[in-house]
C-alpha positions in Angstrom: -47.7 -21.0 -21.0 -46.1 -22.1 -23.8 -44.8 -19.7 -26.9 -43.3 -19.6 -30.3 -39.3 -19.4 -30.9 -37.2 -19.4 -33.7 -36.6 -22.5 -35.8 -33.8 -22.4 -38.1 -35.6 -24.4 -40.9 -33.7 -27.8 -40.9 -34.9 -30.5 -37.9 -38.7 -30.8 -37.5 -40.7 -31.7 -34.3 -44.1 -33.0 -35.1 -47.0 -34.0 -32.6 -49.0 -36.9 -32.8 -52.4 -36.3 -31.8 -55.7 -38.8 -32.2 -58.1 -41.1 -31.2 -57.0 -45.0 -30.3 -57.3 -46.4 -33.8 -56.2 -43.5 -35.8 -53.1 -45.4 -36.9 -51.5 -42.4 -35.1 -48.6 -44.8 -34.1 -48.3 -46.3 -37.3 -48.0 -42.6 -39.0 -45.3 -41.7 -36.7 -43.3 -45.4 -37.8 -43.9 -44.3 -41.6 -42.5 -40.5 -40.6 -39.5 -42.2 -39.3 -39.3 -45.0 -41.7 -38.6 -47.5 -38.7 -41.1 -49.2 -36.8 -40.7 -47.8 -33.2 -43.8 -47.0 -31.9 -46.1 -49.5 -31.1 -48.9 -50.2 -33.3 -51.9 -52.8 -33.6 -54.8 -52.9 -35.8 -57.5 -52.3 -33.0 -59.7 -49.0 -32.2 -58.3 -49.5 -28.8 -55.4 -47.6 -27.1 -52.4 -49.1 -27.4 -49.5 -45.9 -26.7 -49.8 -45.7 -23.2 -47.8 -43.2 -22.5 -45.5 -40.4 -24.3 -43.1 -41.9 -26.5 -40.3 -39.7 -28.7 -38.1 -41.1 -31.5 -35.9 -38.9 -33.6 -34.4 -40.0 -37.1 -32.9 -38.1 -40.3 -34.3 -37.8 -43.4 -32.7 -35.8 -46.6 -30.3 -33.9 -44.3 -33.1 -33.3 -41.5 -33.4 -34.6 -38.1 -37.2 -35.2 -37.7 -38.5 -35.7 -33.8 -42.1 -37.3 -33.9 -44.0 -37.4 -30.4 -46.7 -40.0 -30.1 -49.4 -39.2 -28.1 -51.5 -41.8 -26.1 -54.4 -41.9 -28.2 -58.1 -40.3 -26.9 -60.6 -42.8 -26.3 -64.2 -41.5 -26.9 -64.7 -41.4 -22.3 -61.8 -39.3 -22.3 -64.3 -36.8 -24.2 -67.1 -37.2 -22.2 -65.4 -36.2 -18.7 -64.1 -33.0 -18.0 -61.2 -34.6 -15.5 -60.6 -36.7 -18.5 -60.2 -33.4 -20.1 -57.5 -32.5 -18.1 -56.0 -35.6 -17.9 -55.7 -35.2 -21.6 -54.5 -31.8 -21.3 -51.8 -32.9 -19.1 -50.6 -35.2 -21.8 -50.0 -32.2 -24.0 -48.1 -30.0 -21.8 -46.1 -33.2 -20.7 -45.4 -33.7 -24.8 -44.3 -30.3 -25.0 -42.0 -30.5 -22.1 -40.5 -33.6 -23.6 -39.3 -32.0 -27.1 -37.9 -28.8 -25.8 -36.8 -27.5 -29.2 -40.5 -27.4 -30.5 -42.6 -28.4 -32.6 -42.8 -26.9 -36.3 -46.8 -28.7 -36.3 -49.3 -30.6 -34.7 -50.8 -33.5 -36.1 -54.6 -34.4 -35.6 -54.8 -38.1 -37.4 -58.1 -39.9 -38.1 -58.6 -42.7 -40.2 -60.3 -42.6 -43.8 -63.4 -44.6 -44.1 -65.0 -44.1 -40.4 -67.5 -42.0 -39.5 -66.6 -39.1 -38.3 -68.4 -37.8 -35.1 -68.4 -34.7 -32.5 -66.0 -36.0 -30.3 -63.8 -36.0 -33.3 -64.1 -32.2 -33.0 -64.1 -31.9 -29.3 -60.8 -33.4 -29.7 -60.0 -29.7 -31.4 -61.4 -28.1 -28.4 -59.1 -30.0 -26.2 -56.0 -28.2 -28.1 -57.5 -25.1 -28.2 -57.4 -24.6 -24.6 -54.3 -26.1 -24.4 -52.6 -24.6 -27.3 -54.5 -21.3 -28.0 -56.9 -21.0 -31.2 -54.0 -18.6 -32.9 -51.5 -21.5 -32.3 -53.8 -24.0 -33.3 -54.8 -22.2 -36.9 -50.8 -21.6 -37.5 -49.7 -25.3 -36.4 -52.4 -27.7 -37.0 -52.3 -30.4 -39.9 -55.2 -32.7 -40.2 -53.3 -36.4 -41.3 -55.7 -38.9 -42.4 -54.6 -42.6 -42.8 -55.7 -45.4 -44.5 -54.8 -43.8 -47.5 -54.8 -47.2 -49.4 -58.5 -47.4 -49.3 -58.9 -44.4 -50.8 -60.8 -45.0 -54.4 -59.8 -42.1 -56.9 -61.9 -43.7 -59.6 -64.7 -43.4 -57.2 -64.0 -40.1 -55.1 -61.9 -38.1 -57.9 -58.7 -36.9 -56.7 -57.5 -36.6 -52.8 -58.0 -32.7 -52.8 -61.6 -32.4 -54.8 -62.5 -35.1 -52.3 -61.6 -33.1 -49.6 -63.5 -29.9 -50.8 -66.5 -31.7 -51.5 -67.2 -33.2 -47.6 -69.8 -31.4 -45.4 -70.2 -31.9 -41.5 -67.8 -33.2 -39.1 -64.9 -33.3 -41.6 -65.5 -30.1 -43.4 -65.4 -28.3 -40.1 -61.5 -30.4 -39.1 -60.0 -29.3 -42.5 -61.3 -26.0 -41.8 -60.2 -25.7 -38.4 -57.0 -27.0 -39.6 -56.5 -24.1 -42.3 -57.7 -26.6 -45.2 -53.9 -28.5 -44.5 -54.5 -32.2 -45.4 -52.6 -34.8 -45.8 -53.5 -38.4 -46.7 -50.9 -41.5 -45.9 -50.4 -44.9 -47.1 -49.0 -46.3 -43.7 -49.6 -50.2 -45.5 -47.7 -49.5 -48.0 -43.6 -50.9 -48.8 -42.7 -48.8 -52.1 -39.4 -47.4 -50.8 -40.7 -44.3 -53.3 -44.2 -44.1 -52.1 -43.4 -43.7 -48.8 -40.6 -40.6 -49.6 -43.1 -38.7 -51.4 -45.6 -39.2 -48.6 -42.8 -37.8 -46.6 -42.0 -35.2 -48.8 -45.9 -34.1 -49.4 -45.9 -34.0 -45.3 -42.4 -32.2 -44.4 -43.9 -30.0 -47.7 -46.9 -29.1 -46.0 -45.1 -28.4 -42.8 -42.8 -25.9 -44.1 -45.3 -24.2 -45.9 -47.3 -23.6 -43.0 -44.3 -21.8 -41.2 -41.6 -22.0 -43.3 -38.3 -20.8 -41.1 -40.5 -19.0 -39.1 -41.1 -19.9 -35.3 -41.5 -23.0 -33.8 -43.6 -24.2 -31.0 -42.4 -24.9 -28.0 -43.1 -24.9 -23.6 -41.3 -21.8 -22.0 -43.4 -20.7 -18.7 -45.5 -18.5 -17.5 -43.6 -15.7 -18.4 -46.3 -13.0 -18.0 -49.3 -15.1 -16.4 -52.4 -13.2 -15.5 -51.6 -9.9 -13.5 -54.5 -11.1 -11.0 -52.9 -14.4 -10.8 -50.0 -13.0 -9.8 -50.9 -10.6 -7.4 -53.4 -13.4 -5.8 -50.0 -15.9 -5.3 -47.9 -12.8 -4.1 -50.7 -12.1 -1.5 -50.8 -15.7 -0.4 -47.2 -15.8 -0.2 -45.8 -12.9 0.7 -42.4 -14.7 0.3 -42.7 -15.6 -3.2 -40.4 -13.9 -6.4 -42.6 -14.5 -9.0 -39.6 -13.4 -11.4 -36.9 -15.5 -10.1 -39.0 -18.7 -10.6 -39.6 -17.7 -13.8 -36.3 -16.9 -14.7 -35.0 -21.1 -13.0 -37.6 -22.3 -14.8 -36.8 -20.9 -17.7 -33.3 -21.7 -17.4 -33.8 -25.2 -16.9 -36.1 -25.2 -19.9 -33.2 -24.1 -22.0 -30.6 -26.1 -20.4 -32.4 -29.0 -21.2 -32.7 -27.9 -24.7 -28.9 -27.6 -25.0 -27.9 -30.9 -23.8 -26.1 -32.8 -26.1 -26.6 -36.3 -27.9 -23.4 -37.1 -28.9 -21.7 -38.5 -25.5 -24.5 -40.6 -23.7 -22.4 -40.8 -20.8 -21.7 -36.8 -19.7 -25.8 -36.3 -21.2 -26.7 -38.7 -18.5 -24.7 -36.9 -15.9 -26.1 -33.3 -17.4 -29.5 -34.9 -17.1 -29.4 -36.1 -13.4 -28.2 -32.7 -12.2 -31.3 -31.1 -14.5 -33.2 -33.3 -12.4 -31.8 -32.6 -9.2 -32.4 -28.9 -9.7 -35.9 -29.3 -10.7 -36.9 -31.5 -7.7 -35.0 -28.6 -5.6 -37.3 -25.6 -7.6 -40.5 -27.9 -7.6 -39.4 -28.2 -3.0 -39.4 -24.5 -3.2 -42.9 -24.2 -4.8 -44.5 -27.0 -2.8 -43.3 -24.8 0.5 -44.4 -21.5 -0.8 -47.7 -23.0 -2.2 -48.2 -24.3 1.1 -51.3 -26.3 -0.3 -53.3 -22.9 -1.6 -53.3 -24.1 -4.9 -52.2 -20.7 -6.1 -49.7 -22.0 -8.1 -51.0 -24.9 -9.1 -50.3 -23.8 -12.6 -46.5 -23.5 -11.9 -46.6 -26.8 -10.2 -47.6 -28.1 -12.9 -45.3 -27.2 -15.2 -42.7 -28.6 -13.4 -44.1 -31.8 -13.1 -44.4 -31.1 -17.0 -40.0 -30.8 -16.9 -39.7 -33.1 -14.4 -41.5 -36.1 -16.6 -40.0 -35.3 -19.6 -36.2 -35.5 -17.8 -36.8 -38.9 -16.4 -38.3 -40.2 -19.6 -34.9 -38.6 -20.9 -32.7 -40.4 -18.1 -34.7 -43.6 -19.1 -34.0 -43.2 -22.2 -30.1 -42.1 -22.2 -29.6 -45.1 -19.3 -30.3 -47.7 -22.1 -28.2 -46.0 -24.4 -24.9 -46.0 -21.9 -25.9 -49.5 -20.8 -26.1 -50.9 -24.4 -22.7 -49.3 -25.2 -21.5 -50.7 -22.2 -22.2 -54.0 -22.9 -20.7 -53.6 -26.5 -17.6 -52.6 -24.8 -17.6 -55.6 -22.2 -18.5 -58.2 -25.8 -15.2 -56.2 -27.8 -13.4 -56.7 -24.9 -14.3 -60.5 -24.6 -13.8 -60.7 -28.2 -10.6 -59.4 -28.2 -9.5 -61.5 -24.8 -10.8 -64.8 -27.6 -8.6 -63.5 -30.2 -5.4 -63.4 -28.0 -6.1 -66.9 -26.8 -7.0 -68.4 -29.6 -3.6 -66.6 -31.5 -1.6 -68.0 -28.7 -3.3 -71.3 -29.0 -2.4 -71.3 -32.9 1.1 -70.4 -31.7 1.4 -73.3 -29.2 -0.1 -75.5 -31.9 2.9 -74.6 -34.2 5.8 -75.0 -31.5 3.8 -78.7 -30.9 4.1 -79.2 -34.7 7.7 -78.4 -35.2 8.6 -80.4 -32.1 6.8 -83.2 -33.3 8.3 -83.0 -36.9 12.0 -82.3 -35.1 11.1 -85.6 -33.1 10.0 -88.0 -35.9 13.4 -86.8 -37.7 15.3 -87.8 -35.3 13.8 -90.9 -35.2 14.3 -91.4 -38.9 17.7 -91.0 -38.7 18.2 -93.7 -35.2 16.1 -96.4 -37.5 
């Protein structure tokens, strides 16, 4: 399960959450103020699977998670449901710091509809309704075709909606904030950041974060159904690896790409070696599916982070090969210069002595 931790009030974690067409991607380039993410004016999905970018801002490293965005079928199945569910977990796995809020984004100007609240139901049984009323922040974009002279200020409009939307900034604690993603005023898009980051740390402040631990105290009849099935099984010592791992993976530094690729690929190795463990005890039971699960969850998120650091060492690797080469031109090119000079004197001495034959 996952629970809250303590944040120390600088970097922010935020969760991209939404239906294809949202602008969800396009939210989390304006957050960043880079374009990273993918994005496309179409209702259609276009993140395909988890992506994270981190960048600061004021002092503050801010980590944005982009969800792949919920089509309307992936509300109308219930193994869509899990699928979708599954994409959660795996975006908490992948930011183990946490997340200081979660980000529900739907466009301005659209209808809004039931699935947009089903959507809510979906993170509720992933993240908890408690969780969900202390976290959640209801984003809506396509802030530049919002009219004040026709729907009064941003806020009254908001207070003044009924259905559908009334019941999202409810469920959301009445925290809404509307974005400009179009827009390319340097100060605009600050005090859109600033409104946001505002909102966030009002919500929690330097309070506890969100973030994946484990299963630290599932169901007691869980956990006396998987002990009976596997008489074998210590409940508490896969908590306490998984847990571990968890935290090491937390802890891994940025700064030297090379020795985090190395920490990373052992992470991985003991994973596989825990999830081995599980797959043995489980012996196809199902029992503990749930803990299965979660490491798939780590598991995911450490390759993503492998990818992720291999095209970092590469790309410094390859600027160290082109400083290298560029160096190697320099010395040729100085010893050319020097040749060129001995060539010129020699020439010069040579024509003298000419001169003075003639």
């Amino acid at each position: 399960m996952a629970k809250t931790t303590a944040n120390k009030g600088k970097d922010i974690g935020l969760l991209l959450i939404g239906k294809a067409g949202s602008g969800k991607s396009a939210t989390g380039n304006s957050i960043l103020k880079k374009r990273v993410f993918e994005s496309k004016a179409a209702m259609t999905r276009v993140t395909k699977c988890l992506q994270m970018e981190r960048s600061t801002y004021k002092g503050r490293v801010l980590t944005v998670i982009d969800c792949p965005g919920i089509d309307d079928e992936d509300l109308e199945d219930e193994s869509a449901h899990l699928l979708v569910k599954d994409e959660m977990k795996k975006a908490l796995a992948l930011n183990p710091q946490g997340y200081q809020a979660f980000l529900l984004v739907v466009r301005f100007g659209v209808r809004f509809t039931k699935e947009d609240l089903e959507i809510v139901q979906i993170l509720k049984s992933t993240f908890g309704n408690k969780s969900l009323k202390q976290y959640l922040i209801l984003l809506v974009t396509h802030g530049d075709n919002f009219d004040t002279k026709v729907n009064g200020s941003f806020k009254d409009w908001c207070a003044s909606q009924t259905g559908v939307f009334k019941s999202l900034v409810d469920e959301c604690g009445k925290r809404v904030v509307l974005i400009d993603n179009s827009t390319q005023d340097p100060a605009k898009i600050d005090r859109q950041i600033d409104q946001l980051l505002s909102t966030v740390d009002g919500m929690n402040g330097s309070g506890p974060c969100y973030r994946l631990e484990n299963n630290e105290n599932p169901k007691k009849k869980k956990e006396d159904l998987a002990a009976d099935s596997n008489p074998s099984l210590n409940i508490k010592e896969t908590n306490e690896e998984f847990t571990l791992i968890i935290q090491k993976l937390g802890h891994i530094g940025l700064e030297n790409p090379k020795n985090r690729l190395q920490a990373l690929e052992e992470l991985g190795q003991r994973t596989a070696r825990l999830m081995t463990r599980l797959l043995e005890q489980d012996k196809g039971s199902c029992e503990l599916q749930e803990y299965i699960r979660n490491v798939q969850n780590i598991q995911t998120a450490i390759q993503v982070q492998v990818s992720v650091t291999q095209e970092v060492v590469f790309s410094e690797e390859m600027r160290r090969q082109q400083q290298a080469e560029i160096e190697s031109l320099r010395e040729d090119l100085k010893c050319l210069k020097e040749q060129h000079e001995v060539s010129k004197r020699e020439t010069a001495r040579r024509l003298n002595e000419i001169k003075h034959k003639i």
